[in-house]
PyMOL CGO cylinders between C-alpha atoms (Angstrom):
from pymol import cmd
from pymol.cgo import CYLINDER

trace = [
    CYLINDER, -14.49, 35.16, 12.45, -16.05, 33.28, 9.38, 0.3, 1, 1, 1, 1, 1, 1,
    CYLINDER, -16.05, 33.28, 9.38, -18.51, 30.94, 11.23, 0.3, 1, 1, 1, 1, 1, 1,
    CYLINDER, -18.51, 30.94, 11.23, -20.57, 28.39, 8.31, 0.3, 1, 1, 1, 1, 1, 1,
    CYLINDER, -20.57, 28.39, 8.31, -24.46, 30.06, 7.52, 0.3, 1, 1, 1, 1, 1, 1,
    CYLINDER, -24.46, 30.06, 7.52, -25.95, 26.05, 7.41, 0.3, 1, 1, 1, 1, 1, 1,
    CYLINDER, -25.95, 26.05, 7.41, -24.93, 23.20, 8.35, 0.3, 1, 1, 1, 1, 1, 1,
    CYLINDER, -24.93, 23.20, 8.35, -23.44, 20.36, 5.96, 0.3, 1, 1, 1, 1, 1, 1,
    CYLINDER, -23.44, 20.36, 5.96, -24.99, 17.57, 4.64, 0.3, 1, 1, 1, 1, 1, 1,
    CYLINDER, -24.99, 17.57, 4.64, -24.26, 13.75, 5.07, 0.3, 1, 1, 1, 1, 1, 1,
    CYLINDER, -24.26, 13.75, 5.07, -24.48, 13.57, 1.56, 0.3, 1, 1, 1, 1, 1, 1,
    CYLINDER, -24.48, 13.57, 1.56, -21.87, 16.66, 0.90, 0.3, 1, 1, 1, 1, 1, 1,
    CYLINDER, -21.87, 16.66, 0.90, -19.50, 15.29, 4.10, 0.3, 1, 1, 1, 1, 1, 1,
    CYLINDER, -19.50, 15.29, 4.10, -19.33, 11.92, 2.15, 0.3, 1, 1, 1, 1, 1, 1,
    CYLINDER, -19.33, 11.92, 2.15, -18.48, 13.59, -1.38, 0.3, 1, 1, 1, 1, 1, 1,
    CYLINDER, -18.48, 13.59, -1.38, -15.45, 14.98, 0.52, 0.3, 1, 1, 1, 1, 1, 1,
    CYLINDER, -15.45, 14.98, 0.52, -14.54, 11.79, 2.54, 0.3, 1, 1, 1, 1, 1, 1,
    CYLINDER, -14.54, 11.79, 2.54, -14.50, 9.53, -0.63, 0.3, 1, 1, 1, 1, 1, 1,
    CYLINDER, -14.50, 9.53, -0.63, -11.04, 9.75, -1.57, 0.3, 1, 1, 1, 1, 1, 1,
    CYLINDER, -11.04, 9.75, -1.57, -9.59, 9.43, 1.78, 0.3, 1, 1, 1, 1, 1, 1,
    CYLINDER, -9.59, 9.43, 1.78, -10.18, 5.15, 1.40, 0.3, 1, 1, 1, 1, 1, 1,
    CYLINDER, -10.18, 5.15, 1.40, -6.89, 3.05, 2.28, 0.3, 1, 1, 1, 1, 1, 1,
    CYLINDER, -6.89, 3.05, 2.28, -5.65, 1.03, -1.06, 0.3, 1, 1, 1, 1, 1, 1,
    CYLINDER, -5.65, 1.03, -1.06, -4.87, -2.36, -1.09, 0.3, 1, 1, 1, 1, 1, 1,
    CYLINDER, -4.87, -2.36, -1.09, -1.27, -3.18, -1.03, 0.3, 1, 1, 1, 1, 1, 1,
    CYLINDER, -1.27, -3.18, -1.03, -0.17, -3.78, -4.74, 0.3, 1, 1, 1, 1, 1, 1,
    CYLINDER, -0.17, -3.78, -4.74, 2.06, -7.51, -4.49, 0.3, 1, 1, 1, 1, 1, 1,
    CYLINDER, 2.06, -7.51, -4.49, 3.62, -9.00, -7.21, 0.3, 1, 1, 1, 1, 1, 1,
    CYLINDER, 3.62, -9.00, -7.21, 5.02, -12.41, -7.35, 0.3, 1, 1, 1, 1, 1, 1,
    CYLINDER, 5.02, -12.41, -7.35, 8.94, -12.89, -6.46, 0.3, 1, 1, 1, 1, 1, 1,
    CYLINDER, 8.94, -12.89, -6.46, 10.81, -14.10, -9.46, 0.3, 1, 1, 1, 1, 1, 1,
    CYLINDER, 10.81, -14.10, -9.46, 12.81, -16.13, -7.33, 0.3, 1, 1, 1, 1, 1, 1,
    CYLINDER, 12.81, -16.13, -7.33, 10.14, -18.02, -4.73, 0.3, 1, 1, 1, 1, 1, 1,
    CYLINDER, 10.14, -18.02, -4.73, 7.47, -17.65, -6.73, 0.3, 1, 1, 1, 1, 1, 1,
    CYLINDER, 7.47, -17.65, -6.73, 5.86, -15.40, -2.92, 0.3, 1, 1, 1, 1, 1, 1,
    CYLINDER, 5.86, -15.40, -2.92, 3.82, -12.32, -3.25, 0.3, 1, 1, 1, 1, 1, 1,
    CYLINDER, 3.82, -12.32, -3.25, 5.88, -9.28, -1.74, 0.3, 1, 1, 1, 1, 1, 1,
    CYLINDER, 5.88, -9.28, -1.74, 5.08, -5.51, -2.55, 0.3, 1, 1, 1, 1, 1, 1,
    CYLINDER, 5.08, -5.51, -2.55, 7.07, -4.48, -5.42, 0.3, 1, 1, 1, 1, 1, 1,
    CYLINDER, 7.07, -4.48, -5.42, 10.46, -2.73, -5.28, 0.3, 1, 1, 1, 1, 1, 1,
    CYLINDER, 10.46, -2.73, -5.28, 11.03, -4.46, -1.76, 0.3, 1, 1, 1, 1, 1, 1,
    CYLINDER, 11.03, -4.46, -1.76, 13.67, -7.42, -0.96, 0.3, 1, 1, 1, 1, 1, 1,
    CYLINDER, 13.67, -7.42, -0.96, 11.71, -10.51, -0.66, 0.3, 1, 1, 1, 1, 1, 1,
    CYLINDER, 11.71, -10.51, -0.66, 10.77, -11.61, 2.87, 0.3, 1, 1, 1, 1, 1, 1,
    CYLINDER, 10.77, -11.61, 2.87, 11.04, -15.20, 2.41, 0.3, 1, 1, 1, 1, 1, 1,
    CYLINDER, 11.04, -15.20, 2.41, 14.03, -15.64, 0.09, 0.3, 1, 1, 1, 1, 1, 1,
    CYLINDER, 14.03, -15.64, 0.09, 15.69, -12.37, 0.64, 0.3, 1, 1, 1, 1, 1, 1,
    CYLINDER, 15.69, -12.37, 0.64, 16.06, -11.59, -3.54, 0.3, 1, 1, 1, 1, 1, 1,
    CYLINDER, 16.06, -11.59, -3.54, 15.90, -8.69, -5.72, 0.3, 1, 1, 1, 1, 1, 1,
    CYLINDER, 15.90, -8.69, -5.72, 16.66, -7.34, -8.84, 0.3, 1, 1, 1, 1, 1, 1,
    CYLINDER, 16.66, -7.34, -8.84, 17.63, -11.22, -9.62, 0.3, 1, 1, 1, 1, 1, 1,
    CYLINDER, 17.63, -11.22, -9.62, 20.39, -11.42, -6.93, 0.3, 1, 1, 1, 1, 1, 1,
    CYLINDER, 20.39, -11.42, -6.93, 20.68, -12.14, -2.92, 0.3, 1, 1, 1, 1, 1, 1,
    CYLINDER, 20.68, -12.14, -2.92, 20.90, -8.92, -1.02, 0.3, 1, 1, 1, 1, 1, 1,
    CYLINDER, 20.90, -8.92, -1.02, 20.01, -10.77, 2.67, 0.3, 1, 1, 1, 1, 1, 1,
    CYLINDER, 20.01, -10.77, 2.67, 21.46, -14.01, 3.20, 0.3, 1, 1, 1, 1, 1, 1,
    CYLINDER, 21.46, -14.01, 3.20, 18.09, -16.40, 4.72, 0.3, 1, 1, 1, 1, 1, 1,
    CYLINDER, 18.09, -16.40, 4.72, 20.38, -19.25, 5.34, 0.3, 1, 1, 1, 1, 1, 1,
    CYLINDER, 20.38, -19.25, 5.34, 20.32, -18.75, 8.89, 0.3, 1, 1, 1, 1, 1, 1,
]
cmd.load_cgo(trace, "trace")
């Protein structure tokens, strides 16, 4: 069985771990409400998109 010669450093264990941050969420404002909401999603708060009402929110 392959077993590792040395042990790895912090330094090269970090290197590899860099691109494994979380990303912010990317929000844009509705067109509607003027509310932030991720993009391609119905609003939340007035239940819009693409420029018409997909959930009724009078309730």
């Amino acid at each position: 069985m392959a077993v590792p010669k040395r042990k790895q450093s912090n330094s090269r264990t970090g290197k590899r771990r860099s691109h494994d941050h979380l990303k912010p969420k990317q929000l844009q404002a509705c067109p509607q409400c003027g509310q932030a909401k991720p993009s391609h999603v119905v609003c939340p708060t007035c239940g819009y998109y693409m420029d018409r009402e997909v959930v009724d929110m009078s309730k």
